[in-house]
N, C-alpha and C positions, 0 to 999 in steps of 0.2 A: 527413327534413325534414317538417316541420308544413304543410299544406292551406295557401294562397295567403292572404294576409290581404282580397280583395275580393270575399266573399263578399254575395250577396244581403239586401239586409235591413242593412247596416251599414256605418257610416261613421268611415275612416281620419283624423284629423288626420295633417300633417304633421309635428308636431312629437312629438320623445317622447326617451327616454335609456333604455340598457341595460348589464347587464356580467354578463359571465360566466365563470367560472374552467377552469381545466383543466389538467391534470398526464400526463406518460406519460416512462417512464426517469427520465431527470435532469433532465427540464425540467417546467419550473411556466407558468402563460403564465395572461394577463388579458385579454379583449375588452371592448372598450368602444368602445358606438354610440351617435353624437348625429346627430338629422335634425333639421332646423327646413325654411321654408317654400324650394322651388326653382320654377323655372319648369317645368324636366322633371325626372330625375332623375340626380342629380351624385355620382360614388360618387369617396372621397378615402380612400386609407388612409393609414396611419403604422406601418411595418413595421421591425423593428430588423432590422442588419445580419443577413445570411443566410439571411434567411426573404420576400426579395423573391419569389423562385418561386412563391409561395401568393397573391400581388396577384391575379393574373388569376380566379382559382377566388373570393378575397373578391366581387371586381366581380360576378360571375357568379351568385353565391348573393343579394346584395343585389338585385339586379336580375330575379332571380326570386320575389323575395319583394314588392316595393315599386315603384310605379309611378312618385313624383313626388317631390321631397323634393332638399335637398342632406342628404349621409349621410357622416355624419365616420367609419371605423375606425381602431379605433386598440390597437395590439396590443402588449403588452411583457409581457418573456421572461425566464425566473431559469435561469439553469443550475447545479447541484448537481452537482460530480462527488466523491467518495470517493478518487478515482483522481490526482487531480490535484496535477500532481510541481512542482517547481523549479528552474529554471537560471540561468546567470550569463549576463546580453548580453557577452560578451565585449569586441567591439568597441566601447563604451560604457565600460568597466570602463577598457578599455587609453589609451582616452582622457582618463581622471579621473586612472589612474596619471600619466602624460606631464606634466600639466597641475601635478599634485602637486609633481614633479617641479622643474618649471620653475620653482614660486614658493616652494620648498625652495633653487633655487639662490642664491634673492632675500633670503632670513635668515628666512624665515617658515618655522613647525614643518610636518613635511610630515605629509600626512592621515594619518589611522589607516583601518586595516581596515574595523573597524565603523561607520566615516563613510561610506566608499567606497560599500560595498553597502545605506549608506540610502538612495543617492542615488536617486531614483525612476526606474524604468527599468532599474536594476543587474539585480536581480532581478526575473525574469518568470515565470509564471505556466504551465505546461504543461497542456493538459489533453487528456485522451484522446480520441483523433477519431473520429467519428462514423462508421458502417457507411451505405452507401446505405438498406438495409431499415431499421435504425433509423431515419434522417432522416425515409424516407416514412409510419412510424409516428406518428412525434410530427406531421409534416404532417396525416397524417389524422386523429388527434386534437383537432389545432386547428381546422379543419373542422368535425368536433362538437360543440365547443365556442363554432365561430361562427353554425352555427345553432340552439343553444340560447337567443344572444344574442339573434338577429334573432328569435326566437317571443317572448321577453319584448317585444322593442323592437315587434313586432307588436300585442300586448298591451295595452303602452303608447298606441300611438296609439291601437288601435280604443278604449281608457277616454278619451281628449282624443276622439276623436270623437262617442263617445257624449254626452257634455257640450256640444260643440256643434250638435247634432243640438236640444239644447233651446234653445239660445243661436238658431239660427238661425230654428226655427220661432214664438217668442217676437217677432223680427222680422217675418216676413209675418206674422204673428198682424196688427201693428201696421200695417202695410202695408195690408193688407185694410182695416181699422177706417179707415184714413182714404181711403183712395179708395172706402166707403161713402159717410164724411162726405163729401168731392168732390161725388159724385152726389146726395146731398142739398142741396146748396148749390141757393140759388135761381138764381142765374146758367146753371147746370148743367140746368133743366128746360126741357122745350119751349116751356111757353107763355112763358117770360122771353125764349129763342133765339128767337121768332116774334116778339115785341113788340119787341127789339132790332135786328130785322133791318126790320122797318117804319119804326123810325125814321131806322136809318143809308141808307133807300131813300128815304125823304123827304127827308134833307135833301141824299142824293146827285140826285134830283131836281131840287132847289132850284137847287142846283149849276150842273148842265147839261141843264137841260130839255129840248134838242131829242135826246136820247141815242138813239141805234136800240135796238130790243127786242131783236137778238142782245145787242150790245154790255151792255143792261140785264140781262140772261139773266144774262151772264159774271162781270158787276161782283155780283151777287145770287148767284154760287155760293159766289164769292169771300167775299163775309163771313160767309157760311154757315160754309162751311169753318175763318174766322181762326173763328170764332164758339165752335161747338160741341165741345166737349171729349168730347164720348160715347163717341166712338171708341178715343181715347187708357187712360178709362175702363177701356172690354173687355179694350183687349188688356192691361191691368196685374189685372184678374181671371183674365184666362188666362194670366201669367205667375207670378200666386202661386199657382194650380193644378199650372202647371207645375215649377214649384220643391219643392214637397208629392210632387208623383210621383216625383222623383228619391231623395228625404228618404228616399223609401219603400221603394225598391228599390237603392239603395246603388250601395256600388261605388267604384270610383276615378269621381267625376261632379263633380272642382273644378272642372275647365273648363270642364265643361257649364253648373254654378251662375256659373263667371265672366261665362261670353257672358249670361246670361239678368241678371244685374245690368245688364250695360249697356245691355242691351233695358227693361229698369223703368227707370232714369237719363234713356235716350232717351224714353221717353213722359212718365214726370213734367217733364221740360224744357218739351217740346211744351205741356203740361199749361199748364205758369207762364205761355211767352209769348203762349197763346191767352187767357189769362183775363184781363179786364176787372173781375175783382169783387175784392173786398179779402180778403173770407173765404175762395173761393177759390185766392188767390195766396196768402195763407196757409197754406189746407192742403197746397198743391202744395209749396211751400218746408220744412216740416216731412216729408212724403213724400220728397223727396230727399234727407232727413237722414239717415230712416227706412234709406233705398237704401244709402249711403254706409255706416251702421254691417252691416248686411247686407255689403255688398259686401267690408268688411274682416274680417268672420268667416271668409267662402266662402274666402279667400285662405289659411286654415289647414287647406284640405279636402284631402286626395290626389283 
């Protein structure tokens, strides 16, 4: 079996399709694996009669290979035998005769032979039974054959990851670009927050002129606070840093990429309802677009 697919440096989509063939004795057999997006990882085979024994070992190899995904197998079987003889269901037969019989008594012509044994079911099918050691052979053959599948289907996602890898940083690329613009907004600089806050003190003066100077203190942090967005700012430069570092170092890191969307969502909100300027709420409303189409990428990451 093939080195773990989350390796450093590289990133898993969830989604991807495999198959792979494989043959031993008389048997032929087909793998085929579909992952799309899961919350954790959900392993689902479809095993023809007989070969339920090998489920447990499927679960087990998928699950060593892939961290996150729902994962469809799905496995169908040709058996060829040289050896395989014919016989009469008897009981089935003796019942078609009886039957013939009865409505032969009724003035209708009674069946022929070569009717009888067309009937589907007359004739069955024998085939030669399988030794314990054969069985476990073609078992273990289908095993190699399933993680030949699961290296393609590894394969598969790390090429959809690698395409999102650009997909996503193409996002905070944009991300960055406007919570620049943000911090350029004049609303967004000191001396516009110092001028704005003189005025909402004046006319809260106006207001309640006998006010105490705690209570003035309080009310003056307070618009401060709705006021200045800088903070908000930082932390969404330190969240497309943080997202970049991930990018970088790989891995299974959807969930990590998930929680840190909601952490950029949570500041661009903060962002909207603090801002009083037009171009600002602007940008802030574009920025959560920004988030949003990010956030629905990150959701095809393992």
């Amino acid at each position: 079996m093939r080195a773990k697919s989350d390796t450093a440096g590289s990133v898993s989509s969830m989604t991807g399709f495999a198959r792979s063939d494989g043959a031993a004795g008389a048997h032929s057999w087909t793998f085929e694996i579909k992952s799309v997006n899961g919350r954790n990882l959900d392993v689902r085979s479809r095993l023809p009669s007989g070969f339920d024994q090998i489920d447990q070992q499927i679960r087990t190899a998928v699950a060593a290979r892939l961290k996150r995904g729902s994962v469809s197998v799905n496995l169908s079987v040709l058996r060829q035998n040289a050896a395989t003889q014919y016989r009469i269901n008897r009981d089935l037969l003796d019942q078609l005769v009886a039957l013939s019989r009865e409505v032969a008594a009724a003035g209708v012509a009674p069946a022929r032979v070569d009717g009888l044994l067309a009937v589907r079911g007359v004739i069955e099918t024998v085939e030669e039974p399988e030794t314990d050691e054969q069985r476990s052979e073609v078992e273990a053959a289908m095993l190699t054959t399933l993680d030949q599948a699961l290296d393609r289907l590894a394969d598969a996602r790390l090429a959809e990851g690698a395409r999102l890898i650009t997909v996503l940083s193409n996002h905070l690329a944009e991300i960055e670009r406007l919570v620049r613009a943000a911090a350029g907004t004049a609303a967004a600089q000191p001396a516009a927050l110092r001028e704005r806050l003189r005025g909402q003190l004046a006319a809260l003066l106006d207001a309640v002129p006998a006010l105490p100077e705690d209570r003035l203190a309080q009310e003056a942090a307070l618009i401060v606070s709705k006021g200045d967005v800088r903070e908000e700012l930082d932390r969404l430069v330190a969240h497309v840093a943080a997202a970049r570092d991930l990018l970088a170092r790989g891995g299974a890191i959807g969930r990590q990429l998930d929680f840190l969307c909601q952490e950029f969502n949570r500041e661009a909100n903060t962002l909207c309802s603090k801002s009083a300027d037009v171009e600002l709420t602007r940008i802030g409303l574009a920025l959560k677009a920004s988030i949003e189409q990010l956030r629905e990428q990150v959701q095809n990451i393992e």
